[in-house]
C-alpha positions as CSV (number, residue, x, y, z in Angstrom):
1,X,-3.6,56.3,18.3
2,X,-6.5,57.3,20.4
3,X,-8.7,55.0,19.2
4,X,-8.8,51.6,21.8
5,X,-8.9,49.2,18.6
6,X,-6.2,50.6,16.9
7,X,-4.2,50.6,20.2
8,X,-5.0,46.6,20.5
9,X,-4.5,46.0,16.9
10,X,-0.8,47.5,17.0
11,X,0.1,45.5,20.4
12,X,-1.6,42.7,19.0
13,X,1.0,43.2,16.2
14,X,4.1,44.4,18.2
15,X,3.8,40.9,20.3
16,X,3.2,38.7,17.5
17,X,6.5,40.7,15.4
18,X,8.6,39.5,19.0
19,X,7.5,36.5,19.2
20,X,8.5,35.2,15.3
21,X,11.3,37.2,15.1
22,X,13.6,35.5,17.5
23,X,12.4,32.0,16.5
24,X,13.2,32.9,12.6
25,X,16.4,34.0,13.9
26,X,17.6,30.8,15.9
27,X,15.8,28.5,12.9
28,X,18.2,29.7,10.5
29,X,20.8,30.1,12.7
30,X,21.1,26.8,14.3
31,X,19.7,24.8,10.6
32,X,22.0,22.2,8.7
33,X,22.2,21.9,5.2
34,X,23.5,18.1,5.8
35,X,25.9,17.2,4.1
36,X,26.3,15.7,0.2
37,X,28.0,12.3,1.6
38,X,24.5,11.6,3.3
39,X,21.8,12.3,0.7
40,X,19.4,9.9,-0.7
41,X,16.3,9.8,-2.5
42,X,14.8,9.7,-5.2
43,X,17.1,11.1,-7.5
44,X,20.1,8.3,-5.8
45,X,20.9,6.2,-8.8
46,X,21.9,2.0,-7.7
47,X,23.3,0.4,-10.6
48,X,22.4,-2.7,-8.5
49,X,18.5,-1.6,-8.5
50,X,17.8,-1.4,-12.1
51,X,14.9,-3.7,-12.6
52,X,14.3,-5.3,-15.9
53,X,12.6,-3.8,-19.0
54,X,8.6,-4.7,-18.8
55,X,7.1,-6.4,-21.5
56,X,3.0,-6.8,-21.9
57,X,1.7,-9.9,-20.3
58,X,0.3,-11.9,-23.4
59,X,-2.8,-14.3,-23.7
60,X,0.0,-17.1,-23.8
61,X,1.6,-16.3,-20.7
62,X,-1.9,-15.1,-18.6
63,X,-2.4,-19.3,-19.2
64,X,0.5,-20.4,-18.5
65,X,0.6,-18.4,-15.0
66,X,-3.3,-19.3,-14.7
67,X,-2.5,-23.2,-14.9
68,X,0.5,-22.8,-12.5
69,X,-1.5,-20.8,-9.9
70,X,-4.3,-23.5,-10.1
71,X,-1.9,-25.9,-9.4
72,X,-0.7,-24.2,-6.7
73,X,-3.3,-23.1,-5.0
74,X,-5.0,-27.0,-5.2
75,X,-1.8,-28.4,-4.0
76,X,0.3,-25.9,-1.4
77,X,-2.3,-23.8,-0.2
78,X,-5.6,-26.3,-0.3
79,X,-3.0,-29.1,1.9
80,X,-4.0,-31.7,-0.6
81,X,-1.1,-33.5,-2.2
82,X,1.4,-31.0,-0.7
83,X,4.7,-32.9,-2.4
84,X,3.3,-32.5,-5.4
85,X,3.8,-28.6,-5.3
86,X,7.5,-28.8,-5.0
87,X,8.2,-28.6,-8.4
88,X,6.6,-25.8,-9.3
89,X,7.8,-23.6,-5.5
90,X,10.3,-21.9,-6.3
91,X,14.0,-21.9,-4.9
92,X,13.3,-19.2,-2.9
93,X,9.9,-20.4,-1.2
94,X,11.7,-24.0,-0.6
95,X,15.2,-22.9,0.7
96,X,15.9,-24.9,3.7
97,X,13.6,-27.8,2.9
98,X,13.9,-31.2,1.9
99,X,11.1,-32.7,-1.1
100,X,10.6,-35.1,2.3
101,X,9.9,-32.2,4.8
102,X,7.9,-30.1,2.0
103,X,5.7,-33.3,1.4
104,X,4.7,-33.0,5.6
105,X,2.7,-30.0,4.6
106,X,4.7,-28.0,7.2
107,X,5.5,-25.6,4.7
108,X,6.1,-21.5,4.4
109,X,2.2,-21.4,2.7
110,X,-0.4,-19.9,4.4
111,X,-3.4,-23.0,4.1
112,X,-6.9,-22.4,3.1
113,X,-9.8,-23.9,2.2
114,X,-9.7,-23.0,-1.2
115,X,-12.7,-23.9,-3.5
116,X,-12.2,-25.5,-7.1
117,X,-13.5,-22.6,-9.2
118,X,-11.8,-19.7,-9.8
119,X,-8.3,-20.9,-8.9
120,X,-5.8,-18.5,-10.3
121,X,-7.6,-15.5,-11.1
122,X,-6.3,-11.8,-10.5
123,X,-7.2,-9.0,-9.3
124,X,-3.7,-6.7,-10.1
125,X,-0.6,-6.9,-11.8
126,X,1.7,-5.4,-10.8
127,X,4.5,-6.0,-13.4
128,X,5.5,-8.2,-16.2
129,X,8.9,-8.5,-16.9
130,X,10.7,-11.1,-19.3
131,X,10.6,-14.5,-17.0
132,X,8.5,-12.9,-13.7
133,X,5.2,-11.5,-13.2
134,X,3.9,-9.9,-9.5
135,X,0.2,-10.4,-9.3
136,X,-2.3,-9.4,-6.5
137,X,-4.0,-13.1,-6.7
138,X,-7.7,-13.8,-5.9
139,X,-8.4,-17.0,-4.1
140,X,-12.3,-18.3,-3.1
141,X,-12.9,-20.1,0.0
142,X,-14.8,-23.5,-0.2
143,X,-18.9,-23.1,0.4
144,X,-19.6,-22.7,3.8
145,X,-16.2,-22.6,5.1
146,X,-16.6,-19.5,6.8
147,X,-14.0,-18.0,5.1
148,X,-13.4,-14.8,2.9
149,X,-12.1,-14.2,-0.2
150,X,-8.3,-13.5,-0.1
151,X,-5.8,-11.7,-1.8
152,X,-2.1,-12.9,-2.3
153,X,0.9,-10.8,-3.5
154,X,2.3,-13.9,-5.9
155,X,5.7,-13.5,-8.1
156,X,5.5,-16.3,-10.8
157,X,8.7,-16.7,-12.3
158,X,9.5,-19.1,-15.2
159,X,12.0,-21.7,-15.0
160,X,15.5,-21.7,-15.9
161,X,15.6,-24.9,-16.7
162,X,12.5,-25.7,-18.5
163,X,9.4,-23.8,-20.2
164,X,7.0,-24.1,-17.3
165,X,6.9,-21.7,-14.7
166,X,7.1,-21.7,-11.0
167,X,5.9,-19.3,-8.1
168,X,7.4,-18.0,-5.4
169,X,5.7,-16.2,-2.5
């Protein structure tokens, strides 16, 4: 203990020890466990939740969803021959519109100058399941527009009532 290190090493060490000590001494005193009523997480199972068994996303149906979203795109998004798009929006993108009011082009579709070529392709999908597929989409801006490329999260989801599809979002 005569040394002057030693001496500053062990205060040093005797503060540091007082300091901790109370705080790990309140922290575990004054923690909650919560309680079993309020977990979630992960590990929560929703019946409600369970999403549909994938399924691969064939050549057929990559057509298909290419033709659709070339529509689309043309129609909705380009502004040109808006009414035509009705039939293949989906319920969900056309709730609270009449075919009248779509056909105004005042419609939940973000418009862009979108070129002819390369309508419909993809960048990302994100799942196929039976009768939906979610897609990162790729659309081109005209020549000279100014504008960039852009990226769409699209669901495509195939009609109940007949064998082509629809999009939605």
């Amino acid at each position: 203990m005569e040394s002057p290190r030693r001496r500053r090493r062990l205060t040093f060490a005797a503060v540091a020890v007082g300091v901790a000590l109370p705080l790990i001494i309140l922290g575990v005193h004054f923690s909650n466990p919560g309680s079993q009523e309020a977990a979630n997480g992960p590990t929560v199972n929703e019946p409600l939740l369970n999403e549909p068994k994938q399924v691969p996303f064939t050549a057929e149906k990559k057509r298909a969803v290419r033709t659709v979203l070339a529509q689309f795109i043309s129609t909705a998004v380009a502004r040109k021959d808006v009414g035509s798009s009705w039939d293949i929006s989906g319920p969900s993108l056309r709730s609270g519109f009449t075919r009248d009011e779509w056909k105004t082009g005042d419609i939940p579709v973000t418009p862009y100058p979108a070129s002819r070529h390369g309508q419909g392709a993809w960048d990302v999908v994100h799942y196929s399941y039976p009768r939906k597929v979610g897609l990162e989409v790729l659309v081109f801006p005209k020549p000279r527009s100014g504008y960039s490329v852009a990226t769409a999260e699209v669901d495509v989801v195939r009609a109940a009532t007949t064998a082509g599809a629809s999009t939605t979002g």
